[in-house]
mmCIF file of the N, C-alpha and C atoms, coordinates in Angstrom:
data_MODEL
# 
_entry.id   MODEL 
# 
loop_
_atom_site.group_PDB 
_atom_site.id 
_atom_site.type_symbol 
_atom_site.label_atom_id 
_atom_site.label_alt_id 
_atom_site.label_comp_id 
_atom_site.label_asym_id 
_atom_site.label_entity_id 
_atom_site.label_seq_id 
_atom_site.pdbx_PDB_ins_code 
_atom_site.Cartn_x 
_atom_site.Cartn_y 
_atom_site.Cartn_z 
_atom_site.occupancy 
_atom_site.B_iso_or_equiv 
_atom_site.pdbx_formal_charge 
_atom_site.auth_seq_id 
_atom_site.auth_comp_id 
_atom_site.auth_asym_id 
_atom_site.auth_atom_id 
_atom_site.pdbx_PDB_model_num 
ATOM 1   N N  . UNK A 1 1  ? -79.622 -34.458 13.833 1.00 0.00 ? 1  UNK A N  1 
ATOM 2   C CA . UNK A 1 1  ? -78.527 -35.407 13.860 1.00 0.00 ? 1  UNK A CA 1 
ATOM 3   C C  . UNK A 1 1  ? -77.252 -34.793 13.279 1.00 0.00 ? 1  UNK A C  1 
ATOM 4   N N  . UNK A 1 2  ? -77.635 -34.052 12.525 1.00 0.00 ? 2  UNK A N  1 
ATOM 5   C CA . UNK A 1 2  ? -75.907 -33.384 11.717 1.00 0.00 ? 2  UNK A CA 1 
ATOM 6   C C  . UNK A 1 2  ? -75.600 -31.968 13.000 1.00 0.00 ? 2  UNK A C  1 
ATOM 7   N N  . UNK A 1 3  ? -76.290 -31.902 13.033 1.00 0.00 ? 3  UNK A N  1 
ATOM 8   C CA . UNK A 1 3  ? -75.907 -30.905 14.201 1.00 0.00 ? 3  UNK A CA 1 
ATOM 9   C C  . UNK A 1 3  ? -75.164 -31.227 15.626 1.00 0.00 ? 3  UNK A C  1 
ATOM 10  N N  . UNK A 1 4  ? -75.521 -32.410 15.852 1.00 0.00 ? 4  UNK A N  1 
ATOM 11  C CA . UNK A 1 4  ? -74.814 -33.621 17.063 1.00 0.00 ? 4  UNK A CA 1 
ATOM 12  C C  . UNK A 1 4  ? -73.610 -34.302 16.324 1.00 0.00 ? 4  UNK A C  1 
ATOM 13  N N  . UNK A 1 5  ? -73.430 -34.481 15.381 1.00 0.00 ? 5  UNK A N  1 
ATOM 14  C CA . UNK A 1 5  ? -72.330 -34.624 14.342 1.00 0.00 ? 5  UNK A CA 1 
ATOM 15  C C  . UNK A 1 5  ? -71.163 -33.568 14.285 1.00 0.00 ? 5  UNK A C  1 
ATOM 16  N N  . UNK A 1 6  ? -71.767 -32.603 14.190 1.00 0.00 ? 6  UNK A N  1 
ATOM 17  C CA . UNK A 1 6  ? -70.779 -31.505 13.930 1.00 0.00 ? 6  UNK A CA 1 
ATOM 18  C C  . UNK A 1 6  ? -69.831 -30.975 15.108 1.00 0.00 ? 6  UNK A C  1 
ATOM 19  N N  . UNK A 1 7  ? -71.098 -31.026 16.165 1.00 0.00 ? 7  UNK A N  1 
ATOM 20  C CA . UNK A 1 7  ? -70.780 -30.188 17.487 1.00 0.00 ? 7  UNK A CA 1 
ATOM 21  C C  . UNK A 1 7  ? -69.640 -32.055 17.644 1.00 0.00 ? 7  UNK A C  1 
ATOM 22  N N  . UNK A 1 8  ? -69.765 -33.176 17.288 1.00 0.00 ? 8  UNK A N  1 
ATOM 23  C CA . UNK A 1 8  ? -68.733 -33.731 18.059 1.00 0.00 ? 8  UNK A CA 1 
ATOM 24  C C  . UNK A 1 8  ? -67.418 -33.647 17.479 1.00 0.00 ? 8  UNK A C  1 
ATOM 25  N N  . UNK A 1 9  ? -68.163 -33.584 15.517 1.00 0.00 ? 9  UNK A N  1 
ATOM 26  C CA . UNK A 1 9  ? -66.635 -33.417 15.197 1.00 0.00 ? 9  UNK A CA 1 
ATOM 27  C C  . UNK A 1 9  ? -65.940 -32.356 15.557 1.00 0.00 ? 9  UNK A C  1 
ATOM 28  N N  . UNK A 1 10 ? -66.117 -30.953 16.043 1.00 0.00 ? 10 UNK A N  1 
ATOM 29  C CA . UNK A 1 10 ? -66.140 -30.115 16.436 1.00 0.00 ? 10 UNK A CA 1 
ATOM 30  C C  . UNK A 1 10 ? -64.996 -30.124 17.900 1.00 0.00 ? 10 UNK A C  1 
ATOM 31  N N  . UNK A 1 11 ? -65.174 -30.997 18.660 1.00 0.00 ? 11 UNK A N  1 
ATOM 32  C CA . UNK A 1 11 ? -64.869 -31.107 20.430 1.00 0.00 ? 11 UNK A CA 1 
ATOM 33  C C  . UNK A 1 11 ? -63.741 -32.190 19.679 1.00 0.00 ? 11 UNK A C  1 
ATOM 34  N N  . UNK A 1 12 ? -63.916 -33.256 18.605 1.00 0.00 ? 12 UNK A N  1 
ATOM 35  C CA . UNK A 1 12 ? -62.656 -33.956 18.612 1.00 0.00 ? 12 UNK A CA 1 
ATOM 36  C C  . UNK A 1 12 ? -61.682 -33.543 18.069 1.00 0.00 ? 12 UNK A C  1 
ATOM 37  N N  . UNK A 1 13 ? -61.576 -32.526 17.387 1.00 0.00 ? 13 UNK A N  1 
ATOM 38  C CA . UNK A 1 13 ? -60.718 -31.826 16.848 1.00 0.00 ? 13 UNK A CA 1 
ATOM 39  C C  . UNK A 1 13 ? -59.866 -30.517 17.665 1.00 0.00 ? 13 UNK A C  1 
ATOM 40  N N  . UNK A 1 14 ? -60.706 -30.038 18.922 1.00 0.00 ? 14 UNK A N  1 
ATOM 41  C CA . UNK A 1 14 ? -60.477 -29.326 19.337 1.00 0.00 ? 14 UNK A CA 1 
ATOM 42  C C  . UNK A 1 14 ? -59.342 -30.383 20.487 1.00 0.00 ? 14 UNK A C  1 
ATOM 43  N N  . UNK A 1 15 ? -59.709 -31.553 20.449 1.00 0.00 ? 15 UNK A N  1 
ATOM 44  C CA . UNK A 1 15 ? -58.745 -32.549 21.487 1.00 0.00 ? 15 UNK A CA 1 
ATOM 45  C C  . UNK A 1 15 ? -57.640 -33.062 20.803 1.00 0.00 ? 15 UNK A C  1 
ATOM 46  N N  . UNK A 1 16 ? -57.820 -33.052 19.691 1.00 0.00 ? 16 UNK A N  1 
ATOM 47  C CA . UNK A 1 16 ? -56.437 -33.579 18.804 1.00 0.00 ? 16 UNK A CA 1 
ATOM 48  C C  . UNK A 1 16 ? -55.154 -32.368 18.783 1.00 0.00 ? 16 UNK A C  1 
ATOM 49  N N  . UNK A 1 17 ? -56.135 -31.064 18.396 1.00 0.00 ? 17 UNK A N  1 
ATOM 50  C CA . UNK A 1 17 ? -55.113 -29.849 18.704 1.00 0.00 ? 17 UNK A CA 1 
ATOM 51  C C  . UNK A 1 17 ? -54.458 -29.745 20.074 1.00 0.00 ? 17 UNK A C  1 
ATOM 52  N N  . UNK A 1 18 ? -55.064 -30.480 21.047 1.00 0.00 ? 18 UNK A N  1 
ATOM 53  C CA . UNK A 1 18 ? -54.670 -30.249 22.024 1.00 0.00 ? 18 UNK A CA 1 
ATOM 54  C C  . UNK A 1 18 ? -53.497 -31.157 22.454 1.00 0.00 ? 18 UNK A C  1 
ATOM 55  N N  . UNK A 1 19 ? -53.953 -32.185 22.002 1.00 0.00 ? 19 UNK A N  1 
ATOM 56  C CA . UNK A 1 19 ? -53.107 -33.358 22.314 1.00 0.00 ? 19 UNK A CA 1 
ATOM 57  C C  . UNK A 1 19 ? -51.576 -32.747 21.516 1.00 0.00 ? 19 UNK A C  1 
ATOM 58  N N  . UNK A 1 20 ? -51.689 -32.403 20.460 1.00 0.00 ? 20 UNK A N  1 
ATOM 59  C CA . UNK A 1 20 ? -50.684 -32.127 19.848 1.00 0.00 ? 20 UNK A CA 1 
ATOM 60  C C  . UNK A 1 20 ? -49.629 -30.786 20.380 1.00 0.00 ? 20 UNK A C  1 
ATOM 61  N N  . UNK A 1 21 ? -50.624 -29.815 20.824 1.00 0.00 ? 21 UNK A N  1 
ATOM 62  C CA . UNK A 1 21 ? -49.999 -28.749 21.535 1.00 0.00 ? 21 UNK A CA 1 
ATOM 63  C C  . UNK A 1 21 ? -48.909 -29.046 23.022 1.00 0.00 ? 21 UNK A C  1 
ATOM 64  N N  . UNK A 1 22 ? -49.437 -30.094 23.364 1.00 0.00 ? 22 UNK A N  1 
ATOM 65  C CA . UNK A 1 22 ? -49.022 -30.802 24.841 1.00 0.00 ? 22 UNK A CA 1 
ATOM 66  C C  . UNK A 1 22 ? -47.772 -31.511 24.346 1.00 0.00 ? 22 UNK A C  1 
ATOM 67  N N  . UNK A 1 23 ? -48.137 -32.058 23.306 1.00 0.00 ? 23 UNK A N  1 
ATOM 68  C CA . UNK A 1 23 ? -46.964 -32.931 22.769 1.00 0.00 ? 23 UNK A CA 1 
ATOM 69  C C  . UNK A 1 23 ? -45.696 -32.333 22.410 1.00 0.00 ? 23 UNK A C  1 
ATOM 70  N N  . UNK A 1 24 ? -46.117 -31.165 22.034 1.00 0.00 ? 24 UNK A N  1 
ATOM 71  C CA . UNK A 1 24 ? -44.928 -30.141 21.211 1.00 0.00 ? 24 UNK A CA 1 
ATOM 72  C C  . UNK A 1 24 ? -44.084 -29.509 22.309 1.00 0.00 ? 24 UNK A C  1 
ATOM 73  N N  . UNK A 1 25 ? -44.787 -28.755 23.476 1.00 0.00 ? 25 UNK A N  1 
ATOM 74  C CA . UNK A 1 25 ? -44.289 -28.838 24.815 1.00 0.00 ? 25 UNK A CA 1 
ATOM 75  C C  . UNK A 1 25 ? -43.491 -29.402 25.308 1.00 0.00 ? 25 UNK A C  1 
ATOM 76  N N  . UNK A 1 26 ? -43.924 -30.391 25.523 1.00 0.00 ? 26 UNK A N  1 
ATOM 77  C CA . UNK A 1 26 ? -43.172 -31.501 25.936 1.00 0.00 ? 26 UNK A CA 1 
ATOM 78  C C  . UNK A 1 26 ? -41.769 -31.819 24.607 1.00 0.00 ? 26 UNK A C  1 
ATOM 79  N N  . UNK A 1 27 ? -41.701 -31.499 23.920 1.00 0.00 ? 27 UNK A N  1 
ATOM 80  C CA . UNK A 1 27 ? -40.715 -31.691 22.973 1.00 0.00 ? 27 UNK A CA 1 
ATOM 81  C C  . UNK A 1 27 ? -39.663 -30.818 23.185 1.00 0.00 ? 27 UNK A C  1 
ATOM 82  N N  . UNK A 1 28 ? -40.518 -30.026 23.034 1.00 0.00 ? 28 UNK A N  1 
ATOM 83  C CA . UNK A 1 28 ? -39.422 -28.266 23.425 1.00 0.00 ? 28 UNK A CA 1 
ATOM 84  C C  . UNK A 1 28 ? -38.546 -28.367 24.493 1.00 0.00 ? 28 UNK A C  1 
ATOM 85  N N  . UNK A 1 29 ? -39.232 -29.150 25.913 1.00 0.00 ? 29 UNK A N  1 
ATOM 86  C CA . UNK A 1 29 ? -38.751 -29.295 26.856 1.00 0.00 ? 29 UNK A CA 1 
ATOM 87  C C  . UNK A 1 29 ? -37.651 -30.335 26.820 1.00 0.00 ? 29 UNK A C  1 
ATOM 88  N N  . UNK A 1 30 ? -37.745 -31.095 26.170 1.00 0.00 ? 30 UNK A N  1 
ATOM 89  C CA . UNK A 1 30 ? -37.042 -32.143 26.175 1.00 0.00 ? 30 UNK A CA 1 
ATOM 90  C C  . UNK A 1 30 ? -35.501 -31.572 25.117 1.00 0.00 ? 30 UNK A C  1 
ATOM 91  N N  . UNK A 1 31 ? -35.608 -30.894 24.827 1.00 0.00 ? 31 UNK A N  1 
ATOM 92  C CA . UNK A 1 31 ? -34.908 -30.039 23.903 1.00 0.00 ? 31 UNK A CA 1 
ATOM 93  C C  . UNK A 1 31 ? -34.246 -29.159 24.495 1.00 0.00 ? 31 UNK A C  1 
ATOM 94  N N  . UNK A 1 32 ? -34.720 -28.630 25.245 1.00 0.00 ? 32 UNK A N  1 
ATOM 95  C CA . UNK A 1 32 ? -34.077 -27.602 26.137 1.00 0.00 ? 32 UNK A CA 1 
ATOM 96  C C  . UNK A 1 32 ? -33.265 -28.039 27.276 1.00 0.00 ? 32 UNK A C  1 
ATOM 97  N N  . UNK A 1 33 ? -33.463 -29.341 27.845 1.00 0.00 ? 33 UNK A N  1 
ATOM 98  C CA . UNK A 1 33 ? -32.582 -30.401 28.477 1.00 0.00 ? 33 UNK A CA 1 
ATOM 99  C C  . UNK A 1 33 ? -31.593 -31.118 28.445 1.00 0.00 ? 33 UNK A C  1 
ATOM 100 N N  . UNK A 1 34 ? -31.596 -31.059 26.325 1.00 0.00 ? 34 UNK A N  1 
ATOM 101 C CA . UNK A 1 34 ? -30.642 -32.154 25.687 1.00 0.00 ? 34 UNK A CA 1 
ATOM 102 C C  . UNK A 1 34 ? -29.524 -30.578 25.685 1.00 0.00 ? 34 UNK A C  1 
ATOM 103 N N  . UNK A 1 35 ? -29.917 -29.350 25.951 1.00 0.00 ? 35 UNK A N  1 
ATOM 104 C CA . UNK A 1 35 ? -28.665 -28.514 25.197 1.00 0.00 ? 35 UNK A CA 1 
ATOM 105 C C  . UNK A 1 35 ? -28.363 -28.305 26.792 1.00 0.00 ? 35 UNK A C  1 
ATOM 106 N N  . UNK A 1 36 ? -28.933 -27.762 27.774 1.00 0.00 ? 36 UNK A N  1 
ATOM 107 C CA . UNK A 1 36 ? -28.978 -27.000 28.712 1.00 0.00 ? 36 UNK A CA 1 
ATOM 108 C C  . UNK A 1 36 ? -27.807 -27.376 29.759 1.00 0.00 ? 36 UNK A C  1 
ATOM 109 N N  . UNK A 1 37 ? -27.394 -28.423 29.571 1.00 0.00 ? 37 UNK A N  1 
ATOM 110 C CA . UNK A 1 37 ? -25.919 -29.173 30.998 1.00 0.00 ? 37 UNK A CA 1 
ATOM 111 C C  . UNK A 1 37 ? -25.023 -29.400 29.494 1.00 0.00 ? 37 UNK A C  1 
ATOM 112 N N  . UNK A 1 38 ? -24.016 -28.487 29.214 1.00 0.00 ? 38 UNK A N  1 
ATOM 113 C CA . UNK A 1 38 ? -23.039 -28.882 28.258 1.00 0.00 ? 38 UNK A CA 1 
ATOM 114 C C  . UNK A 1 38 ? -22.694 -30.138 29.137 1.00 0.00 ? 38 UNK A C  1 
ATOM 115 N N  . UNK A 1 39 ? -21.745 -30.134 30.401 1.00 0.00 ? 39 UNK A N  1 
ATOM 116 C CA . UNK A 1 39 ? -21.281 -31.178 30.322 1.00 0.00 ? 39 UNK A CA 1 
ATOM 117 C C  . UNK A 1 39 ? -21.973 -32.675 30.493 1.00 0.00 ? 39 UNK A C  1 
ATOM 118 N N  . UNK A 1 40 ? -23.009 -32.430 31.089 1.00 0.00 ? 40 UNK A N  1 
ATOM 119 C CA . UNK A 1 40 ? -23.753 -34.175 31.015 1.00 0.00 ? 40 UNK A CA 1 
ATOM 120 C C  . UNK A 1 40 ? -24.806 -33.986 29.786 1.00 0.00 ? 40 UNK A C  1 
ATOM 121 N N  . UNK A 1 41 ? -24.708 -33.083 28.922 1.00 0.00 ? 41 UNK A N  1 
ATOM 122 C CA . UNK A 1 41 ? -25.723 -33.405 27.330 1.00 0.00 ? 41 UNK A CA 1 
ATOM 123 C C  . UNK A 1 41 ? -25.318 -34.486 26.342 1.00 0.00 ? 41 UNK A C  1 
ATOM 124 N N  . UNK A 1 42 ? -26.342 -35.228 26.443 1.00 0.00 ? 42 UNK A N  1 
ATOM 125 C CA . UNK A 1 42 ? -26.117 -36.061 25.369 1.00 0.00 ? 42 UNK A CA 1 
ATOM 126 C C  . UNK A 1 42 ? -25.699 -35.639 23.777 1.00 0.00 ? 42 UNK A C  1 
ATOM 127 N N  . UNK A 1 43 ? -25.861 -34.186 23.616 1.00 0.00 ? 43 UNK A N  1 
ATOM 128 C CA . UNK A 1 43 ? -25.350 -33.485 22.166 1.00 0.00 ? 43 UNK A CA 1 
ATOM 129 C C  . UNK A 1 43 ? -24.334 -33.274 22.502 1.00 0.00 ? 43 UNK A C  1 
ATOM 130 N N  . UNK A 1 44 ? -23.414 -33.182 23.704 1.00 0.00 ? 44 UNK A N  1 
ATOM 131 C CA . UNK A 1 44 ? -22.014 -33.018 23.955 1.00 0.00 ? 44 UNK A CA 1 
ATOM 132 C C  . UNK A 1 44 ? -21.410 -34.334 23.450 1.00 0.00 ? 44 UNK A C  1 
ATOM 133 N N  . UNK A 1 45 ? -21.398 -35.327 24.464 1.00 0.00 ? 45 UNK A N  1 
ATOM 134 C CA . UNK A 1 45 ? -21.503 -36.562 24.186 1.00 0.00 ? 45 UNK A CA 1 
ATOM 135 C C  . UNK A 1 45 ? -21.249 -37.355 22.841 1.00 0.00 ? 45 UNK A C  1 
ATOM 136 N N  . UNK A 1 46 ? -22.445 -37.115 22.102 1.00 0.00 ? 46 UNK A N  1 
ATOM 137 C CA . UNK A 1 46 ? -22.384 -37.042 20.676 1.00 0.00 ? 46 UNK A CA 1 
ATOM 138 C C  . UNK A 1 46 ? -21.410 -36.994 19.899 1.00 0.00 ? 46 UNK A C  1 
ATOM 139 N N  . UNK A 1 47 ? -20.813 -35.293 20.181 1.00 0.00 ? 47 UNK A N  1 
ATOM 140 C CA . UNK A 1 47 ? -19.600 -35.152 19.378 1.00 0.00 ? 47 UNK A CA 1 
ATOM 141 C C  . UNK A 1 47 ? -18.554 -34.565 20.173 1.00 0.00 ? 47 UNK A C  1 
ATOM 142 N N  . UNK A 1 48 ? -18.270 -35.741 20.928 1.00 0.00 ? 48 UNK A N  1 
ATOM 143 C CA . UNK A 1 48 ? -16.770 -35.294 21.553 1.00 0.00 ? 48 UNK A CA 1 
ATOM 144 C C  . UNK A 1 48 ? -16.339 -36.435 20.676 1.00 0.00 ? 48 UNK A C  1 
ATOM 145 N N  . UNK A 1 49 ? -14.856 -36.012 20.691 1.00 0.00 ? 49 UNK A N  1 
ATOM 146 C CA . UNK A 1 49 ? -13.845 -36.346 20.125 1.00 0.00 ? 49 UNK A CA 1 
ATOM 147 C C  . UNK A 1 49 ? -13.575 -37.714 20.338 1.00 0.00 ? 49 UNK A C  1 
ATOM 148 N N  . UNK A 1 50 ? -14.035 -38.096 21.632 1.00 0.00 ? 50 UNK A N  1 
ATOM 149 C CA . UNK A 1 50 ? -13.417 -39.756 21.987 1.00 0.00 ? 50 UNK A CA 1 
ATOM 150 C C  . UNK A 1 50 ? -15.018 -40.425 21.056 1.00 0.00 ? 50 UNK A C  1 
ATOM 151 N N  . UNK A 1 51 ? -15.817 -40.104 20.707 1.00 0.00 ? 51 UNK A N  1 
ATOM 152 C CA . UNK A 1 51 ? -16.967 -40.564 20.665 1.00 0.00 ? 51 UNK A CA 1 
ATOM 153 C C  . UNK A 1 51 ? -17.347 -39.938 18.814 1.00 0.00 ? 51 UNK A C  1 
ATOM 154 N N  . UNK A 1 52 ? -16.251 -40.071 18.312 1.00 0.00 ? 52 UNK A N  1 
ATOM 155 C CA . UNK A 1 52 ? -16.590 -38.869 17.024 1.00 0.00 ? 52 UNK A CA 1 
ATOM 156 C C  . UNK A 1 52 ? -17.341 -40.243 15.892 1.00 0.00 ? 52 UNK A C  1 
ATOM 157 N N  . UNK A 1 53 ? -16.646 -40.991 15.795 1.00 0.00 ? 53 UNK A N  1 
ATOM 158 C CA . UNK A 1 53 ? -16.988 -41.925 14.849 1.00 0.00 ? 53 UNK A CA 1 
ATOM 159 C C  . UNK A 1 53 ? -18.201 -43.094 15.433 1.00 0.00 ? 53 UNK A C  1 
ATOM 160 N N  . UNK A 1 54 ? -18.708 -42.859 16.637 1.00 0.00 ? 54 UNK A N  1 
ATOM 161 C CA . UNK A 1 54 ? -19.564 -43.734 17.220 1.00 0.00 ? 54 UNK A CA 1 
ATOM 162 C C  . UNK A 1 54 ? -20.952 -43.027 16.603 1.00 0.00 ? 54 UNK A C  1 
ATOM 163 N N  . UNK A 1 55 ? -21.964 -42.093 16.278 1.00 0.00 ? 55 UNK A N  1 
ATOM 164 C CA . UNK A 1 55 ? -22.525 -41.787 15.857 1.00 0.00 ? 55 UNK A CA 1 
ATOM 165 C C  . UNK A 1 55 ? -22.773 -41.496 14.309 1.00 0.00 ? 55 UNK A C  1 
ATOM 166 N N  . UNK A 1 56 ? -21.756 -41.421 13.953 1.00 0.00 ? 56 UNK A N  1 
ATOM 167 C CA . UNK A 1 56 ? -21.673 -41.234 12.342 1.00 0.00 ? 56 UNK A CA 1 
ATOM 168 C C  . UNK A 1 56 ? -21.830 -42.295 11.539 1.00 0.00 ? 56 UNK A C  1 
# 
């Protein structure tokens, strides 16, 4: 029984890393989208000048 224990805690942990690896991906990407079009980026956006005090 600890051996069927282990081997699962084993596989759920190996799915949590995973889940998390996918997640981070996906972050990066989403990151690389927010910089990547200066002019339609929402970090442009952000801090233009007509828009300076709307975020702060």
């Amino acid at each position: 029984m600890k051996t069927i224990y282990r081997i699962i805690k084993i596989l759920t942990s190996k799915k949590v890393i995973s889940a998390i690896r996918s997640q981070t991906i996906k972050l990066n990407i989403l990151r690389g989208v927010l910089y990547s079009d200066e002019l339609n980026s929402l970090h442009l956006q952000m801090y233009s000048a007509d828009n300076e005090m709307l975020f702060v």
